[in-house]
N, CA, C and O atoms as a printed pandas DataFrame, in Angstrom:
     atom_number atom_name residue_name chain_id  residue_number  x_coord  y_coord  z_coord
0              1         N          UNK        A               1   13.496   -2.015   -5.732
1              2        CA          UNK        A               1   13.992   -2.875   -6.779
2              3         C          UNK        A               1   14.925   -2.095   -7.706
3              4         O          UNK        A               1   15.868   -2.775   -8.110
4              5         N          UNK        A               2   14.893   -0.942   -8.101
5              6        CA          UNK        A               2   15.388    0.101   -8.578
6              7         C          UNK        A               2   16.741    0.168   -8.650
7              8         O          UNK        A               2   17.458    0.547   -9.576
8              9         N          UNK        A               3   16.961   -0.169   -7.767
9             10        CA          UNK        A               3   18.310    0.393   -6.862
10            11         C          UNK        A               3   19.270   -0.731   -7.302
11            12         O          UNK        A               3   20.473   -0.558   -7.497
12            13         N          UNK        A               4   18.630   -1.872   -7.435
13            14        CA          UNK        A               4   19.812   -3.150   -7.536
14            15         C          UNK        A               4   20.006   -3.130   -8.968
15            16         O          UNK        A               4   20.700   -4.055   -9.389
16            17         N          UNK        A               5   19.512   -2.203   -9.931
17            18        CA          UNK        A               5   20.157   -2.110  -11.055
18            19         C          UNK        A               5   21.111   -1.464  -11.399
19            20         O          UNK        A               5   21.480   -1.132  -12.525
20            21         N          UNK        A               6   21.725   -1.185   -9.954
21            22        CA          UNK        A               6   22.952   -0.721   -9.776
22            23         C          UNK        A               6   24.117   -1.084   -9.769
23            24         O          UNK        A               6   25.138   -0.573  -10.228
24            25         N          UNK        A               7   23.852   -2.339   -9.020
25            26        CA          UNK        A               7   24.544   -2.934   -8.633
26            27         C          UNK        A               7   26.019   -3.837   -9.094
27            28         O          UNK        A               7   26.846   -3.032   -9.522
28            29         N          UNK        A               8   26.276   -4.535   -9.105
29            30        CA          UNK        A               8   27.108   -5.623   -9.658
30            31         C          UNK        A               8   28.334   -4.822  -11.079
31            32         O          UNK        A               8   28.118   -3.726  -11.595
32            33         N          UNK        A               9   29.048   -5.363  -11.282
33            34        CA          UNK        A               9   30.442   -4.928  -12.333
34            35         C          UNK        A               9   30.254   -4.936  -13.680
35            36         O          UNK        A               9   30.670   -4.187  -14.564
36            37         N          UNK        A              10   29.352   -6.195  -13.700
37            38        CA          UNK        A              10   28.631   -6.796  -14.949
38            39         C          UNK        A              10   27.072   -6.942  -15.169
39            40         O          UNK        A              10   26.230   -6.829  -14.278
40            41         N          UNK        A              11   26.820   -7.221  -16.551
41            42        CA          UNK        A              11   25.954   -7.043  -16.782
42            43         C          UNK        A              11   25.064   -8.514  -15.807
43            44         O          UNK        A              11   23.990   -8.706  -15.237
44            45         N          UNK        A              12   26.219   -9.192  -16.082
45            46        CA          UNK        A              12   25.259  -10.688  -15.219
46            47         C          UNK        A              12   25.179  -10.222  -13.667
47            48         O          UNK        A              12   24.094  -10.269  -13.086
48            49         N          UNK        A              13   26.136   -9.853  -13.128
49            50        CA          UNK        A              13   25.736   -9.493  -11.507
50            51         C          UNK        A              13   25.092   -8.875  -11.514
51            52         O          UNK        A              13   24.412   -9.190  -10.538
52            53         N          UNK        A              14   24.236   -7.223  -12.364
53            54        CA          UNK        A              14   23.193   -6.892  -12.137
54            55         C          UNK        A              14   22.005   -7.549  -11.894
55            56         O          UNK        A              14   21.183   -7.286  -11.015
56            57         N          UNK        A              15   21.958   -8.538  -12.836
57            58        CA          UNK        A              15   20.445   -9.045  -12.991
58            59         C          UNK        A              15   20.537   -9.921  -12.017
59            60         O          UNK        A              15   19.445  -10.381  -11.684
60            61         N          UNK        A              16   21.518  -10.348  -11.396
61            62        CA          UNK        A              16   21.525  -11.678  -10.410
62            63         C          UNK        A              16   20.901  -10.726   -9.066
63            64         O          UNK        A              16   20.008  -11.209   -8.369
64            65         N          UNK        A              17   21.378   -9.530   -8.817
65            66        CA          UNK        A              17   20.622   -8.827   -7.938
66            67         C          UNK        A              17   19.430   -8.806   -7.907
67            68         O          UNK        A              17   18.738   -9.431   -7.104
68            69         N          UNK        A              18   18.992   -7.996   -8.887
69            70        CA          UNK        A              18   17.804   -7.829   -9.817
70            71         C          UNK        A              18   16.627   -9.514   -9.349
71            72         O          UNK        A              18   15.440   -9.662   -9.059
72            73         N          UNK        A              19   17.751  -10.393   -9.504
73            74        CA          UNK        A              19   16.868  -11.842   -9.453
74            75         C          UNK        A              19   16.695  -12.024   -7.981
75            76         O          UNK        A              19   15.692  -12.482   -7.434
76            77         N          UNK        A              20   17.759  -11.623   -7.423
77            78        CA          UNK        A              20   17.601  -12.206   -5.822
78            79         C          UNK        A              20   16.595  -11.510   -5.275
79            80         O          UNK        A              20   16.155  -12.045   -4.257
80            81         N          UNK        A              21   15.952  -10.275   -5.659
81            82        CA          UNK        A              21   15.211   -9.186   -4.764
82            83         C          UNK        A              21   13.781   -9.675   -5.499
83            84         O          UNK        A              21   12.778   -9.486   -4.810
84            85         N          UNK        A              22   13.569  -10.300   -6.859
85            86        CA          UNK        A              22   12.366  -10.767   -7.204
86            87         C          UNK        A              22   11.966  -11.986   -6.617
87            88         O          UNK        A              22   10.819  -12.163   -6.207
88            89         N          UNK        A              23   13.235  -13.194   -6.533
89            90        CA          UNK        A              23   12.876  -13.917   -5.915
90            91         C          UNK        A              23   12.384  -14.198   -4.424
91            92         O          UNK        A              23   11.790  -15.190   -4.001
92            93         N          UNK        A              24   12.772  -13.115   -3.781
93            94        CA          UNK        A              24   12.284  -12.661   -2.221
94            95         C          UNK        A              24   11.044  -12.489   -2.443
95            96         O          UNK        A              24   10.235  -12.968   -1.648
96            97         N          UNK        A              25   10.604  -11.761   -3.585
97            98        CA          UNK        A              25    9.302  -11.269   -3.597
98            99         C          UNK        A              25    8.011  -12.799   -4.153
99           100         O          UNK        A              25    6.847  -13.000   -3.806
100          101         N          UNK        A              26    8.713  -13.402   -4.883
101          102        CA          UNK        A              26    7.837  -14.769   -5.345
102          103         C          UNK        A              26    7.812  -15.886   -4.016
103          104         O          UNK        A              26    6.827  -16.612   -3.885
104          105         N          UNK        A              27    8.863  -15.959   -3.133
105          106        CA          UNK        A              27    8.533  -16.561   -1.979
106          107         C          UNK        A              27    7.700  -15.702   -0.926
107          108         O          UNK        A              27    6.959  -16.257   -0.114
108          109         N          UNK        A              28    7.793  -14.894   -0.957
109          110        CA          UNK        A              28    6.559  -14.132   -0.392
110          111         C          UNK        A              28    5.340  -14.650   -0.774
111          112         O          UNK        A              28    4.626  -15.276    0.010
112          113         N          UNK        A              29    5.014  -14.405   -2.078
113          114        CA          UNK        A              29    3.560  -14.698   -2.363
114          115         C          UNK        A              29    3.803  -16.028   -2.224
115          116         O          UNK        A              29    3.122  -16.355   -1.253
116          117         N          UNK        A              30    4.508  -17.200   -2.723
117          118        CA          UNK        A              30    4.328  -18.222   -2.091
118          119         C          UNK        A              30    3.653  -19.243   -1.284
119          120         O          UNK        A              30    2.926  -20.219   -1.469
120          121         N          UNK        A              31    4.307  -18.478   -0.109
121          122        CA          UNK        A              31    4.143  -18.882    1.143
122          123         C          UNK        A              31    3.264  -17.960    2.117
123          124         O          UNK        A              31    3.224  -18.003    3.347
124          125         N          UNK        A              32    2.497  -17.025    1.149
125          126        CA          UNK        A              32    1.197  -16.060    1.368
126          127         C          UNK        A              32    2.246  -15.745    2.999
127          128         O          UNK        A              32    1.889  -16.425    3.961
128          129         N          UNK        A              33    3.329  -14.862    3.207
129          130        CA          UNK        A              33    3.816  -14.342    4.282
130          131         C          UNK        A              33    3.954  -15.138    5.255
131          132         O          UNK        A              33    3.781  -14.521    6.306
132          133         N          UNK        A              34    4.195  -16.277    5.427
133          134        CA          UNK        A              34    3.854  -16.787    6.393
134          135         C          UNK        A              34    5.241  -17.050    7.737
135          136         O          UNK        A              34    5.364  -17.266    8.943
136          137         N          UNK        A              35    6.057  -16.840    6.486
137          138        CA          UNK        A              35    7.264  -16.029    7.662
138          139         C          UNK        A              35    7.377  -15.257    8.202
139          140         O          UNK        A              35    7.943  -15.411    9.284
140          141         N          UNK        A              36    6.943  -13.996    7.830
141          142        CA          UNK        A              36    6.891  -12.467    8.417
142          143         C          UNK        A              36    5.905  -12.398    9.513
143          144         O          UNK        A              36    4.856  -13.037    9.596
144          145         N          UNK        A              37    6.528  -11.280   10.588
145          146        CA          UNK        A              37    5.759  -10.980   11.446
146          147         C          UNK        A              37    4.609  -10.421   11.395
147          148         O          UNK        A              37    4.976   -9.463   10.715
148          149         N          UNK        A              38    3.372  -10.210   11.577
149          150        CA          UNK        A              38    2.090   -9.534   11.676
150          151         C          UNK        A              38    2.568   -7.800   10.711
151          152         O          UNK        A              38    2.329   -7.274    9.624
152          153         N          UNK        A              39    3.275   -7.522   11.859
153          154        CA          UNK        A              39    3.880   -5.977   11.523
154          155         C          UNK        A              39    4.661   -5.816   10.191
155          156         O          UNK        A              39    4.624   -4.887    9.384
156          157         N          UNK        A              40    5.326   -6.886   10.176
157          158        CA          UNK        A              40    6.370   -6.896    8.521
158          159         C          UNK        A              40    5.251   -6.896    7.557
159          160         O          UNK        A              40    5.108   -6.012    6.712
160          161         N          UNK        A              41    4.511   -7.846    7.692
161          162        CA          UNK        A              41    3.476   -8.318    6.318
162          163         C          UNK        A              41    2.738   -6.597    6.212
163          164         O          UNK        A              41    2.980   -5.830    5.281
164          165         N          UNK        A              42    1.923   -6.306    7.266
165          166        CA          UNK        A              42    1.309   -5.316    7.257
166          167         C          UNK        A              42    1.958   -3.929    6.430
167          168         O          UNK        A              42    1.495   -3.140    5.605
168          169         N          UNK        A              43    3.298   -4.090    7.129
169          170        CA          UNK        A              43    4.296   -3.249    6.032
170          171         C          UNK        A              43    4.650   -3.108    4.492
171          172         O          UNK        A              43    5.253   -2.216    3.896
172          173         N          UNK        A              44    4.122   -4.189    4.085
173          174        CA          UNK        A              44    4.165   -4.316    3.140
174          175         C          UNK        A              44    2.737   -4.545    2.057
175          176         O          UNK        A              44    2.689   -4.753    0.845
176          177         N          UNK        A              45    1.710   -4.409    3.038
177          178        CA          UNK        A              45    0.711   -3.963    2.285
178          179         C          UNK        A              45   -0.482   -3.560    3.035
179          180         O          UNK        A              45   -1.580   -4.002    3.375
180          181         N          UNK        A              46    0.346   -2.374    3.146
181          182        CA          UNK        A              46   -0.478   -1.344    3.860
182          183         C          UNK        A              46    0.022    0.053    3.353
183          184         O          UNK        A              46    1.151    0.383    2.989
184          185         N          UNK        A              47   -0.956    0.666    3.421
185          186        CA          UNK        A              47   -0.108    2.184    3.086
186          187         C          UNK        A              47   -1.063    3.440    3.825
187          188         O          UNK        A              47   -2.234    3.274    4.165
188          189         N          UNK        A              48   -0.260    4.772    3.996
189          190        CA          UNK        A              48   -0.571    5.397    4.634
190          191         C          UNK        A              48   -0.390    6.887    4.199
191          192         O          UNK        A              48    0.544    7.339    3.536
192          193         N          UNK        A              49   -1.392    7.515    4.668
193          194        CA          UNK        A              49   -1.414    9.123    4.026
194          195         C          UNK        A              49   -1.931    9.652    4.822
195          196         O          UNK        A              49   -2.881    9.163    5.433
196          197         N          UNK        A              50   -1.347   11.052    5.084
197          198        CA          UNK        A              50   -2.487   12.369    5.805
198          199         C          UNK        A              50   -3.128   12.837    4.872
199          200         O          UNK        A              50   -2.869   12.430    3.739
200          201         N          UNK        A              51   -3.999   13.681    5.040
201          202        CA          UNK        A              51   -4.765   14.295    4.007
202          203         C          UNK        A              51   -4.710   15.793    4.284
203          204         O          UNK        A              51   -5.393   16.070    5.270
204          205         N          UNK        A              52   -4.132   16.813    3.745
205          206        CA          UNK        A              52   -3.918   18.065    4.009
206          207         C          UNK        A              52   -5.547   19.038    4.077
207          208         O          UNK        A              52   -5.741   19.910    4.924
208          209         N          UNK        A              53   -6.470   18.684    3.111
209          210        CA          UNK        A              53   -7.383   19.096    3.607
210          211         C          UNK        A              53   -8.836   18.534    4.252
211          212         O          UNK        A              53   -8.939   17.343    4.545
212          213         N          UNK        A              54   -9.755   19.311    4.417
213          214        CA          UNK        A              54  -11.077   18.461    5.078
214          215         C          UNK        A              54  -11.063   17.336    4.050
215          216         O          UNK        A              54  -10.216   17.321    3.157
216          217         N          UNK        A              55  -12.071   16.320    4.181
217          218        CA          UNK        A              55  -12.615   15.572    3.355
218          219         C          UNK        A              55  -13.431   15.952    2.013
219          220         O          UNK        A              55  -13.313   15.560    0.852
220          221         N          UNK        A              56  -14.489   17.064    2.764
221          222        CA          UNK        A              56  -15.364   17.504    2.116
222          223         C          UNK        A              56  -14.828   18.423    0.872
223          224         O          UNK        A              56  -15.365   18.594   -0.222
224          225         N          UNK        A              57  -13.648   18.940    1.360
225          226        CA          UNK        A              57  -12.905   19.866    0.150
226          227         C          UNK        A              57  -12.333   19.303   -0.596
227          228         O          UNK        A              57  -11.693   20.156   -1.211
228          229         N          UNK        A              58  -12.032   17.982   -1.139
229          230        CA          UNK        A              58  -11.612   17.331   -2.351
230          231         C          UNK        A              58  -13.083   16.913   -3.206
231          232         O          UNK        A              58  -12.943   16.031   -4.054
232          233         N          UNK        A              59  -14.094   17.335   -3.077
233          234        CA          UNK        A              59  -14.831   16.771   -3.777
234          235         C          UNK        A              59  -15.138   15.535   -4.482
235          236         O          UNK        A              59  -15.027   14.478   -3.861
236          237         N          UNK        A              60  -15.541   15.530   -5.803
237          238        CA          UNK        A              60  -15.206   14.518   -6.863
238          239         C          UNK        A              60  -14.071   13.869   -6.666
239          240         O          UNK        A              60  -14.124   12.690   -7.014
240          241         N          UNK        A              61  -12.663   14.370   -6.056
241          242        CA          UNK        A              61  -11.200   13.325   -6.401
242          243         C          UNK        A              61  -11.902   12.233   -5.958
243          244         O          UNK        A              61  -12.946   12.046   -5.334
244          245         N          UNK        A              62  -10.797   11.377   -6.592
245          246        CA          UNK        A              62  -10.741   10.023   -6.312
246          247         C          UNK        A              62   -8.914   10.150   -5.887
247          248         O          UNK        A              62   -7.957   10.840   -6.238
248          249         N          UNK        A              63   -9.246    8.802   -4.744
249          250        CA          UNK        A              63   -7.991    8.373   -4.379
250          251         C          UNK        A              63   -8.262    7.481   -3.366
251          252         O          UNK        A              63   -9.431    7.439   -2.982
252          253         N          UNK        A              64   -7.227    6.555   -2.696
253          254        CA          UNK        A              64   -6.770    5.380   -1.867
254          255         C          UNK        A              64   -7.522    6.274   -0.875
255          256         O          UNK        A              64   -8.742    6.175   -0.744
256          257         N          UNK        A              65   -6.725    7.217   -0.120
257          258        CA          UNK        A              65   -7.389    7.722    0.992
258          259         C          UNK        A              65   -8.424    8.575    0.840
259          260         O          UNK        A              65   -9.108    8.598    1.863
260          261         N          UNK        A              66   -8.859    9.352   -0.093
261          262        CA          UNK        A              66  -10.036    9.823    0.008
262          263         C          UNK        A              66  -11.136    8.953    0.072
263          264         O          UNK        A              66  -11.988    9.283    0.897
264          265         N          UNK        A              67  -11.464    7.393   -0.916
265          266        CA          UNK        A              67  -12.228    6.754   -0.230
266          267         C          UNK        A              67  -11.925    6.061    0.861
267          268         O          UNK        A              67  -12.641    5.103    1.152
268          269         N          UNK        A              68  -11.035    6.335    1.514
269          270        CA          UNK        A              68  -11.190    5.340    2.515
270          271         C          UNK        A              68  -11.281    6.300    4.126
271          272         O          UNK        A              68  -11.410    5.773    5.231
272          273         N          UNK        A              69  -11.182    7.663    3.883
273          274        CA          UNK        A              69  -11.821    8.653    4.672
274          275         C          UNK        A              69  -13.189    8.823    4.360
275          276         O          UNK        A              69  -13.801    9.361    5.283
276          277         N          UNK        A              70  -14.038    8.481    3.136
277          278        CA          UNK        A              70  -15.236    8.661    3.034
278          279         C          UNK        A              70  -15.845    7.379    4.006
279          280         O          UNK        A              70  -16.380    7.565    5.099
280          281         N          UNK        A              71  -15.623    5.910    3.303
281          282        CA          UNK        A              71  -16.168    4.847    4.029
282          283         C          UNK        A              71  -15.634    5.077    5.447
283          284         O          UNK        A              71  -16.556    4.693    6.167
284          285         N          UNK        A              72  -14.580    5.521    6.265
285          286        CA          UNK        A              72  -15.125    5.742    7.187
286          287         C          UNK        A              72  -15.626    6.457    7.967
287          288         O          UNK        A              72  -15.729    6.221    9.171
288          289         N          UNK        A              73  -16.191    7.892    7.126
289          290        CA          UNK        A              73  -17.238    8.455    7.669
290          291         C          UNK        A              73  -18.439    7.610    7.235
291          292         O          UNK        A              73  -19.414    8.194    7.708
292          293         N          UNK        A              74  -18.873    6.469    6.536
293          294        CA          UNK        A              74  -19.909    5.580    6.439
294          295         C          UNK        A              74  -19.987    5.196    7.701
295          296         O          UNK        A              74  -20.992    5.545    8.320
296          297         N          UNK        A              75  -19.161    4.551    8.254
297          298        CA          UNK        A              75  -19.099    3.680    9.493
298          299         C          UNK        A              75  -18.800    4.330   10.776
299          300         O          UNK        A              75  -19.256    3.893   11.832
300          301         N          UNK        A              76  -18.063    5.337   10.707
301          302        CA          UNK        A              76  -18.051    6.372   12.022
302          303         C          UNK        A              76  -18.814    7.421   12.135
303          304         O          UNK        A              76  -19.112    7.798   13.268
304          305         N          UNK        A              77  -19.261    8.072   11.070
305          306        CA          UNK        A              77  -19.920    9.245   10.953
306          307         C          UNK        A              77  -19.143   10.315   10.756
307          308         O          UNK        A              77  -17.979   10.430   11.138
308          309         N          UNK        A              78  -19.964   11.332    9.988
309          310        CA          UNK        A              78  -19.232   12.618    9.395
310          311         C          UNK        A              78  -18.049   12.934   10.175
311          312         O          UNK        A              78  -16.906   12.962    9.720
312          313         N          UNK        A              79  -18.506   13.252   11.789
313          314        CA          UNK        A              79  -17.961   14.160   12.776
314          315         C          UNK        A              79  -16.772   13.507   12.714
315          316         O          UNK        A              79  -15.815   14.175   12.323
316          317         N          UNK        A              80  -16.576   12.274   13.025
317          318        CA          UNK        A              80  -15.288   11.845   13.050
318          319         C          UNK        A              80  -13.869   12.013   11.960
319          320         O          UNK        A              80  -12.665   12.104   12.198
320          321         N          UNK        A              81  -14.444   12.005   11.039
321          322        CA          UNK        A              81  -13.371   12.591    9.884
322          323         C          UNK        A              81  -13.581   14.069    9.066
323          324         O          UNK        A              81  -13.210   14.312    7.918
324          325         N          UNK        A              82  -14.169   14.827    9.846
325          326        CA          UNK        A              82  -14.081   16.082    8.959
326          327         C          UNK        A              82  -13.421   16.711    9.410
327          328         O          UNK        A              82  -14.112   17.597    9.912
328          329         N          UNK        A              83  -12.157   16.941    9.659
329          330        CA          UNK        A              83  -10.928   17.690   10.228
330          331         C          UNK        A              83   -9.876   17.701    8.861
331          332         O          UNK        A              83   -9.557   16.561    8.525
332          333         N          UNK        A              84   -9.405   18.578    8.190
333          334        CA          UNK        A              84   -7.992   18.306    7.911
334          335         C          UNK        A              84   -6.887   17.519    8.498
335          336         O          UNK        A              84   -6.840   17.536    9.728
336          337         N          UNK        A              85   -6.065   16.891    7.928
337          338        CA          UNK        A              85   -4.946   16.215    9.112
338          339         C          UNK        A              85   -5.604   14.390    8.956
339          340         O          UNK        A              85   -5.258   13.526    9.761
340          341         N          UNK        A              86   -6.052   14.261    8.411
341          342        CA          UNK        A              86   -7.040   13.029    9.035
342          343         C          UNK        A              86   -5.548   12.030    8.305
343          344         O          UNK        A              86   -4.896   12.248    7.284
344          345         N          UNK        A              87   -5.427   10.942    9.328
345          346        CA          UNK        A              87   -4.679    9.843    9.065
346          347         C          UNK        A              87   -5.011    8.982    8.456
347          348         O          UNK        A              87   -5.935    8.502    9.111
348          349         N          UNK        A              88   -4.852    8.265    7.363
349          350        CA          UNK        A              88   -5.494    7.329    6.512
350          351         C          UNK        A              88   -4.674    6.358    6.614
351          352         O          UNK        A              88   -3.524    6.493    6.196
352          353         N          UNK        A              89   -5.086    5.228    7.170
353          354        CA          UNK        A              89   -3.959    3.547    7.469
354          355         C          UNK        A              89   -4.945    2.783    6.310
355          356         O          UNK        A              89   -6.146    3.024    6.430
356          357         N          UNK        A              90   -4.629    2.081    5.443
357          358        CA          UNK        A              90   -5.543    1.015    4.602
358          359         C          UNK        A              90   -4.539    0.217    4.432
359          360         O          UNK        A              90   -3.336    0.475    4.463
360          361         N          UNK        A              91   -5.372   -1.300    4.151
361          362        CA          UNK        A              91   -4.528   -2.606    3.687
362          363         C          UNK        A              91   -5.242   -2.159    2.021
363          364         O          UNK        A              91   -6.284   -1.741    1.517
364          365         N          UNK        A              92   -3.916   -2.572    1.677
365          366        CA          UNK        A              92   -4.023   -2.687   -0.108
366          367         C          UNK        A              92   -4.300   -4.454   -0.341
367          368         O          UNK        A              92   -3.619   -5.454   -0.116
368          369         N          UNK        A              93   -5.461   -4.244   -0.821
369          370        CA          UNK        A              93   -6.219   -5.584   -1.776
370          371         C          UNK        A              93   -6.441   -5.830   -2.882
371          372         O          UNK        A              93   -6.219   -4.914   -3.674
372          373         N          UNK        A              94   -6.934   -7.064   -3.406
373          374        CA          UNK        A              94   -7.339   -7.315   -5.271
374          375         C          UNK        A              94   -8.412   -8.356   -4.618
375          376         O          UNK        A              94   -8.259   -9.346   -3.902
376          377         N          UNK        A              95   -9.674   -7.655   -5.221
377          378        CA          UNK        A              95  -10.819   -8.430   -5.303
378          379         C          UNK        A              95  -10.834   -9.256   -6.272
379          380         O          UNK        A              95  -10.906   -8.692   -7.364
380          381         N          UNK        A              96  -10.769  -11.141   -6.333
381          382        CA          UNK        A              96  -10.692  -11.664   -7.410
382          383         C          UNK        A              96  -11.989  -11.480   -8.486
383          384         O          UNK        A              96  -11.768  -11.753   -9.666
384          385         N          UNK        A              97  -13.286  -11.037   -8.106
385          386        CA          UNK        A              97  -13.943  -10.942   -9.043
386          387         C          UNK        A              97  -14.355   -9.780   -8.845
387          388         O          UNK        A              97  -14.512   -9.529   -7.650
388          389         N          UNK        A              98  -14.763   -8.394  -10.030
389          390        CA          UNK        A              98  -15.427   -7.388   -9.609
390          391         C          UNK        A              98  -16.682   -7.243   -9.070
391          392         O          UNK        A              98  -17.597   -7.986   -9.427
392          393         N          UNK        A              99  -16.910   -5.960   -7.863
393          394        CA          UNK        A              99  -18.668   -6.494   -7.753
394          395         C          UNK        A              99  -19.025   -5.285   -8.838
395          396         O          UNK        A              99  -18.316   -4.494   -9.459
396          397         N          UNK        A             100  -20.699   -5.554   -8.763
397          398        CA          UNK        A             100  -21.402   -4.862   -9.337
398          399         C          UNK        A             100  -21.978   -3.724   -8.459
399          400         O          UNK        A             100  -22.752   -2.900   -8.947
């Protein structure tokens, strides 16, 4: 989005950029993706990280992929993610209500 505040001669063609790249984004939610391919949508809310060290050596951090290398040593078991290098794929969500 950044980028199109680059754009245009004037101050109005900026923001008309500016508008066209938000409005892409409000028909998106919209129409909850329903144009995009499996792979596009996923692209866009999904994100991805290696993790340079073991699991076990970040301790306490918090982060996207550190829990989500922990839960799945919940569900796979230790062995499977205690390597450095570990690939972290997650879909990014909003729980409408918090749990307890």
């Amino acid at each position: 989005m950044f980028s199109e505040f680059l754009q245009g001669g004037t101050l109005a063609e900026c923001y008309a950029a500016v508008g066209a790249v938000a409005n892409r984004w409000l028909d998106l939610l919209d129409t909850h993706g329903i144009d995009l391919s499996d792979r596009e949508l996923l692209s866009y809310i999904s994100e991805s990280s290696t993790m340079s060290k073991a699991v076990a050596e970040y301790g306490d951090r918090k982060s996207s992929a550190i829990t989500t290398a922990k839960r799945m040593a919940q569900f796979l078991g230790d062995e499977r993610v205690k390597d450095k290098g570990l690939a972290c794929n997650y879909v990014v969500s909003v729980c409408a209500s918090p749990q307890v």
